[in-house]
KOLPA-967053 format. One record per residue (C-alpha): x, y, z. Coordinates in steps of 0.05 Angstrom, whole numbers, padded with zeros to 5 digits, always signed. Example, Ala and Ser with C-alpha at 12.3 -4.5 7.8 and 13.67 -1.06 7.14 Angstrom:
BEGIN
+00246-00090+00156+00273-00021+00143
This chain:
BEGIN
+00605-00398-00041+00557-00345-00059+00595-00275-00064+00547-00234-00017+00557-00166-00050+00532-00196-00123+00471-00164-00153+00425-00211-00183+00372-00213-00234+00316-00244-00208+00267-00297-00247+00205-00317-00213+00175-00374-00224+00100-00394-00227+00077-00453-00272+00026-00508-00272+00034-00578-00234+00009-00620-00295+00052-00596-00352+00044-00647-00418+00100-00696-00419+00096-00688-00502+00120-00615-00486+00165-00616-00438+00232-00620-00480+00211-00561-00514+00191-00519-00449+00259-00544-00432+00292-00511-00495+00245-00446-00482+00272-00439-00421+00344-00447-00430+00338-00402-00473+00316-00344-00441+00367-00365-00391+00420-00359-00435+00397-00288-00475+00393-00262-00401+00467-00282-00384+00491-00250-00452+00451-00189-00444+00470-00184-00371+00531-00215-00348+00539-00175-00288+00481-00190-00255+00480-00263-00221+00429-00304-00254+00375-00324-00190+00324-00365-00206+00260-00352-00156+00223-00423-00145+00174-00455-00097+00200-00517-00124+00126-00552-00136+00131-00601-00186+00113-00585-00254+00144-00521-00290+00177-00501-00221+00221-00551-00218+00233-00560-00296+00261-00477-00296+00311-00495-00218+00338-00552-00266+00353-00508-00318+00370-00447-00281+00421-00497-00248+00447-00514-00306+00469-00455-00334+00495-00437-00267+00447-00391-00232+00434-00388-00158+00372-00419-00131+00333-00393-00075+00266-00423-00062+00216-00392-00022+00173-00444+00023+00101-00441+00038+00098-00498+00088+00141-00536+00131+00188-00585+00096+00150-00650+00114+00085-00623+00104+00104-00601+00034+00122-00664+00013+00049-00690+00026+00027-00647-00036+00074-00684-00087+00045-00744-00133+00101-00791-00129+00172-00810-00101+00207-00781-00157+00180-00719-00150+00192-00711-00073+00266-00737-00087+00275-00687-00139+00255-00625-00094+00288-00660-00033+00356-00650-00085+00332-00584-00116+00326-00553-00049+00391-00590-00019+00422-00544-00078+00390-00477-00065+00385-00426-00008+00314-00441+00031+00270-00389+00053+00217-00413+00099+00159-00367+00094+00117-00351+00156+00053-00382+00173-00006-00335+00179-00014-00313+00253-00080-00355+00270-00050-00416+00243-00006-00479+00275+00032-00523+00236-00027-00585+00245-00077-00546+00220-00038-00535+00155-00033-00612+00150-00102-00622+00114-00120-00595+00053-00169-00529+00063-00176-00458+00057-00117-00440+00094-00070-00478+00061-00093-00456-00003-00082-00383+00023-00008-00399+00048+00004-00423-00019-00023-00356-00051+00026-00321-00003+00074-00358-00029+00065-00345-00105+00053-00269-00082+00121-00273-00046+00146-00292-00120+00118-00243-00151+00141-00177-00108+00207-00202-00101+00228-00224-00170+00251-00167-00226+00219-00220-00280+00163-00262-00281+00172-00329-00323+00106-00368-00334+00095-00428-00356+00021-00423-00366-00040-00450-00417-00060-00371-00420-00117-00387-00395-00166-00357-00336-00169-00388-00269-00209-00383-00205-00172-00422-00164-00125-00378-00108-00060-00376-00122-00060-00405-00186-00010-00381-00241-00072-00344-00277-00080-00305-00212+00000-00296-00202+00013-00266-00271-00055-00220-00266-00029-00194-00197+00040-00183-00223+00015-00148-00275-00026-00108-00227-00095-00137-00218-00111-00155-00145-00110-00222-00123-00177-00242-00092-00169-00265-00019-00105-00254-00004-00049-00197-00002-00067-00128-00001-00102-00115-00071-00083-00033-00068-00014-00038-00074+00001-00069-00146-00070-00031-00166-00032+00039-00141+00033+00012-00182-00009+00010-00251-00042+00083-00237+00004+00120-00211+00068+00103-00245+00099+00068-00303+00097-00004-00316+00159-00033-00283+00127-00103-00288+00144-00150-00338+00124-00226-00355+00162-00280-00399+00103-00325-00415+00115-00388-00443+00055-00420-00480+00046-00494-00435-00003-00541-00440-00045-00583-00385-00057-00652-00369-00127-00635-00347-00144-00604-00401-00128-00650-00458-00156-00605-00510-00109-00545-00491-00054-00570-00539+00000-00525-00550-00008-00485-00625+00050-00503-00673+00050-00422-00680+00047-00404-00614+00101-00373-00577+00128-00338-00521+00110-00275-00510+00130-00215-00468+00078-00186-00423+00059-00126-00385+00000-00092-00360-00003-00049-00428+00008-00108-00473+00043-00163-00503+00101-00167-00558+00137-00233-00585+00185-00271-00539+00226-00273-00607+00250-00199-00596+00285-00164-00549+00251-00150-00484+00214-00078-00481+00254-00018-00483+00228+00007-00414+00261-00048-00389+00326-00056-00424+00341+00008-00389+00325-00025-00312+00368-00074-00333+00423-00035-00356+00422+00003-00300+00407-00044-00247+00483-00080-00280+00516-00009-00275+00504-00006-00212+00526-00078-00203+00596-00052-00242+00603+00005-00195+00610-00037-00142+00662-00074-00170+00699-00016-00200+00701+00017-00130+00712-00039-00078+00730-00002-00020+00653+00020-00034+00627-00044+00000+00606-00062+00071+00658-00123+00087+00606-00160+00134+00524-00156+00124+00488-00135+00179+00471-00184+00247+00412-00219+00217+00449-00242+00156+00417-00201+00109+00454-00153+00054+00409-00099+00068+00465-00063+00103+00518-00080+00051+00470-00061-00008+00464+00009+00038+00536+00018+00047+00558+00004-00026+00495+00053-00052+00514+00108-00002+00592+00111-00016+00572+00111-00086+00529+00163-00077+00571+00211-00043+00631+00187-00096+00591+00216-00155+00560+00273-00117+00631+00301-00106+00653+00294-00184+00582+00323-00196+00597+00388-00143+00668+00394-00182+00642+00393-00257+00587+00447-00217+00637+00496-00190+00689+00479-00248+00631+00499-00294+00603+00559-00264+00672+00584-00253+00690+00582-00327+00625+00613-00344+00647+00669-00305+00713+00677-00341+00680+00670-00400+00634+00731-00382+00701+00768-00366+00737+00750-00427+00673+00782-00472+00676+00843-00412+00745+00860-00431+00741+00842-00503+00716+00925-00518+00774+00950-00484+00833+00914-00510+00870+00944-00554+00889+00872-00593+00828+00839-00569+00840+00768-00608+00867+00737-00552+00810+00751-00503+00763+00712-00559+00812+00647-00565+00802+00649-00486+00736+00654-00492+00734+00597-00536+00782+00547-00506+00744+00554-00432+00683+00546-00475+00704+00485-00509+00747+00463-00434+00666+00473-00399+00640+00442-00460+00682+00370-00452+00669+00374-00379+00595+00374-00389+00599+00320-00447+00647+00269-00400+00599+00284-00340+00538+00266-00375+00576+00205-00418+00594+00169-00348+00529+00192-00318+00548+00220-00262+00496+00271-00253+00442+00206-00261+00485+00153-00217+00481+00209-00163+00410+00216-00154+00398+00154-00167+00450+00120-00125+00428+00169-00067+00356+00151-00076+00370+00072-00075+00413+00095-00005+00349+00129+00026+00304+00066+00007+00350+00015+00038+00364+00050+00098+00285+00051+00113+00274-00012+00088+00338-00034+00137+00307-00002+00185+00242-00029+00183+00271-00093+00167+00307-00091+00248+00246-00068+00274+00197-00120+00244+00162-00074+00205+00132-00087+00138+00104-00048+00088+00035-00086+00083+00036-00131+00141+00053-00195+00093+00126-00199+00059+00132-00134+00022+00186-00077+00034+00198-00004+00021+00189-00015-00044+00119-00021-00046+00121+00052-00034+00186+00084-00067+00189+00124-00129+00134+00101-00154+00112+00180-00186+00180+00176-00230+00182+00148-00288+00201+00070-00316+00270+00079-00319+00290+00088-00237+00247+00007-00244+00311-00010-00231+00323+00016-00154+00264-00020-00133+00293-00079-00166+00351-00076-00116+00306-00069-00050+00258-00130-00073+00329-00172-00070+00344-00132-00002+00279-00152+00019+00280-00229+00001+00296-00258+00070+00243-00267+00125+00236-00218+00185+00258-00259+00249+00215-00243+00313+00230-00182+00341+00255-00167+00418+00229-00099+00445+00296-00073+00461+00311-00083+00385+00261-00023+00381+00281+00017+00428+00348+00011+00389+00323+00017+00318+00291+00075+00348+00358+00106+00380+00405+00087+00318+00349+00125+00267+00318+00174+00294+00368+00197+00352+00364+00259+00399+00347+00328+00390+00403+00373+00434+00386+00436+00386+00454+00436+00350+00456+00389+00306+00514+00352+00342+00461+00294+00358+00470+00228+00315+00422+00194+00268+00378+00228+00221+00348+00290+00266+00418+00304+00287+00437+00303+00217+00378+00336+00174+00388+00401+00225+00465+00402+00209+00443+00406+00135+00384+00459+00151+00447+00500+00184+00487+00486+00133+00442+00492+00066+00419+00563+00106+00499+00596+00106+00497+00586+00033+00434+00608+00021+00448+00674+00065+00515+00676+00030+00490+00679-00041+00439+00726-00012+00491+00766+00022+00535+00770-00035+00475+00782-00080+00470+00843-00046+00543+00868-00042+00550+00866-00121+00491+00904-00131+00505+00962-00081+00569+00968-00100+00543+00961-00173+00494+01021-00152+00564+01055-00119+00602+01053-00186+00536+01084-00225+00534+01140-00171+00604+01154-00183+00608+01147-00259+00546+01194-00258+00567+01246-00210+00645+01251-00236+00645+01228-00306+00676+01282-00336+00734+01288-00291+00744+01216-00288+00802+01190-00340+00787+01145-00388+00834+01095-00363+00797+01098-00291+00722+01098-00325+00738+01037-00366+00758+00999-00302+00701+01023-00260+00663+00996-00312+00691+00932-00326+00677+00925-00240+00610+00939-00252+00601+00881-00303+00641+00838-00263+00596+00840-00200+00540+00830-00242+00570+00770-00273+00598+00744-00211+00527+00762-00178+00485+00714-00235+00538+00660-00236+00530+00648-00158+00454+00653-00172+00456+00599-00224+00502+00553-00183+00457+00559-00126+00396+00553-00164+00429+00485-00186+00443+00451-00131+00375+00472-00108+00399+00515-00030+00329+00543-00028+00281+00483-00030+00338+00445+00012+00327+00494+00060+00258+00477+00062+00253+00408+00055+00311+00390+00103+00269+00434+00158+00208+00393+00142+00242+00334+00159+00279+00360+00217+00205+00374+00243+00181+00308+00226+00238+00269+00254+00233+00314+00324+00169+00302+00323+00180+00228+00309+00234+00233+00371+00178+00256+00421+00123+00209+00400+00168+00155+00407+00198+00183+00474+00118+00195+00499+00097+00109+00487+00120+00049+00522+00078-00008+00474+00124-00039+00423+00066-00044+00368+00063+00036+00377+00133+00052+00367+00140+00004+00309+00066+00042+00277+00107+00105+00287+00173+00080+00261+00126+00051+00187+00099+00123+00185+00163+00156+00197+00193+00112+00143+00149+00127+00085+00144+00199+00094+00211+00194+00091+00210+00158+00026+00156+00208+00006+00205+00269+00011+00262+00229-00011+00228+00218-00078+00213+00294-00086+00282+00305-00073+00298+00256-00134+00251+00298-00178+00274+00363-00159+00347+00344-00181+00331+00311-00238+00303+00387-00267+00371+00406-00255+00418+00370-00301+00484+00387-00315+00486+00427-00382+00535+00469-00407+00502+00501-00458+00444+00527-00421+00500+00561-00374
């Protein structure tokens, strides 16, 4: 039975039909062994293999993904029965009929004009449901394998057309062509292509080179299959199998059913939340633990002029130095600071894609998800959190009842009693608006008390100096420096976790999210509220991702303390 809370590494599949029988023992050999570097490289991840099942290449790399023991899931772009009309010859049906009897199916849904007759005969619109089909590969897989001549095609849907729209080139006639066309401008590459050199039937000249061989590809280039796989990548990898360890180092971390539809978009939530607020308390200790030593540390130097044997005030110096200094080094070794945001930031995507998921809402009105539109100003590396939604988003949205709206609605959004006592995320972001605004009037507040008292002690040192003893003037001024330390450390530790711009960013939300609240409260059509709930979600997103940058400036580092 497949273990529901397993995080897989995806490979897509697109191929051609008429692969050379001359070749097809070394495709076979190609494959298995990218197969096989992958579960060496990654053996945390489960192996999923991503597969229409059309005969050809995409059944050649289910039999081989089988083999080596991955998980199947194959993606249909027709009904069963009707499918089986475009295959050449009995052995080829009963192959898929056994290939899919051994997978997961996922039936994709016909476009909204069409019945299930009209898809019967060959035409435009069955060419177009097979496009959606190989564009359903391509945004939900985290790599592309091809087995492909390398050459350009016309034809809709074809693998020439799959690879160029995974790599970010539209795909003419079908899909929306601005979203992988945004993914190549405004961000880094998170794309990446294992293309294996195959030869055609049809084209009996395209024999495969004795030289050539597979190479990895992305929309900035190519490099030899022979080597590892790009560096960008290594590190989505990496971390898309840390977070896969995580899980399984923390168990009580995971969501012990999915959510009522059968998806694990609530369990991949639950597991990335609890995470998240795991490593943001370790990352709030080595904070305060930090910023406290620093303090004594400013203390220690303070008193160091009036001690009369000073040496131990510089070994204490030193060993809360070199204590603050291991602190920093073990936080940054286990990554907490990173696992934090990043955890938190995979939380916030899956709870809008869950979200929209419930309320029938997709991101481009075909099979895409939240992450379409998450993270994609940061850099390569967080490749890896959209990795996890596209598996989130893999199943098919149901049809959707209005009242599961109106709850979607209710459960998200919630009510607005003014408090901050109200559930969901309104009732929440104005508990952290309160809350993120007591700290920042208490830093403010005590800001203010070590500098008029600071001002006090001048006054007095001033005024009565000479009549002061020396014992009293040294301690009046070892208070003044104190305060001041005590003032700048609380500065810095607020400047770190970031109180100000919280402030500011959990009010926008708050705003937005009331705001959300009463345009949902002021329709009564289900196609507005779910328009409102899409636009709710990816400004959401939008500020989430700011959020992610802003904490990112503000690494742990001991040093610059």
């Amino acid at each position: 039975m497949h273990d529901a809370c397993a995080i897989p590494l995806i490979v897509g599949v697109t191929s051609h039909r008429d692969l050379r029988e001359d070749e097809l023992d070394g495709l076979r050999g190609q494959v298995a062994g990218l197969f096989k570097r992958l579960r060496e490289g990654y053996p945390d991840l489960e192996l999923t293999v991503l597969s229409p099942l059309a005969e050809g290449g995409d059944q050649l790399v289910a039999e081989e993904g089988l083999r080596q023991g991955a998980r199947l899931l194959v993606p249909l772009p027709l009904p069963v029965d009707i499918y089986l009309g475009d295959f050449h010859g009995q052995a080829q049906r009963s192959n898929f009929l056994d290939l899919l009897a051994r997978g997961e199916a996922l039936p994709l849904p016909l476009p909204d004009d069409a019945s299930t007759e009209a898809l019967r005969e060959p035409g435009p619109l069955r060419d177009l449901q097979y496009a959606r089909c190989g564009l359903y590969v391509a945004d939900h897989c985290h790599l592309l394998l091809a087995l492909w001549d390398g050459r350009p095609s016309s034809r809709l849907g074809g693998t020439a057309q799959v690879v160029g729209y995974y790599l970010g080139q539209p795909m003419p006639g079908a899909g929306d062509a601005r979203t992988r066309v945004r993914r190549v401008l405004a961000s880094d590459d998170d794309s990446l292509v294992f293309h294996i050199p195959a030869g055609r039937r049809q084209h009996p000249d395209n024999l495969q080179a004795p030289d050539e061989q597979p190479a990895w590809l992305t929309s900035r280039g190519s490099s030899p299959g022979g080597q590892p796989m790009p560096a960008g990548f290594r590190t989505i990898f990496d971390r898309l199998q840390s977070f896969a360890r995580d899980l399984r180092k923390y168990p009580e971390m995971q969501s012990p059913t999915a959510d009522a539809d059968g998806s694990v978009v609530q369990q991949l939530f639950t597991g990335a939340d609890r995470l998240a607020v795991h490593f943001r308390g370790r990352v709030l200790l080595a904070l305060r633990v930090t910023h406290v030593m620093v303090a004594l540390m400013g203390i220690a130097l303070l008193l160091y002029q009036y001690a009369t044997d000073p040496r131990w005030l510089l070994w204490l110096f030193l060993a809360v130095f070199a204590a603050g200094l291991l602190l920093a080094r073990a936080a940054r070794r286990r990554e907490w600071h990173r696992k934090y945001i990043d955890y938190r930031s995979l939380a916030e995507g899956l709870r809008v894609q869950w979200f929209w998921r419930r309320a029938g809402i997709s991101a481009t009105g075909d099979q895409n998800f939240a992450h379409d539109n998450f993270l994609q100003k940061q850099d390569v590396e967080l490749g890896w959190i959209r990795n996890v939604m596209r598996f989130a988003g893999l199943q098919v949205t149901g049809p959707i009842a209005p009242d599961d709206v109106v709850r979607v609605c209710d459960e998200w959004v919630g009510e607005d009693d003014g408090s901050g006592s109200g559930g969901a995320e309104l009732g929440w972001y104005t508990r952290r608006a309160l809350e993120r605004s007591r700290q920042e009037r208490m830093t403010q507040v005590l800001g203010a008390a070590c500098l008029w008292s600071g001002i006090g002690i001048c006054l007095l040192l001033a005024l009565a100096w000479p009549r002061l003893p020396l014992p009293v003037r040294n301690a009046l001024e070892i208070a003044l420096g104190t305060l001041s330390i005590i003032a700048a450390v609380r500065s810095a530790y607020a400047f770190r976790k970031a109180d100000k711009e919280l402030v500011r960013q959990y009010r926008f939300m708050q705003r937005i999210y009331r705001n959300a609240r009463n345009a949902l409260d002021a329709c009564t059509d289900q196609r507005q509220r779910q328009e409102i709930l899409q636009v709710l979600g990816e400004a959401t997103l939008a500020e989430h991702a700011e959020w992610a940058l802003m904490h990112r400036e503000r690494p742990l580092e001991h040093g610059k303390l």
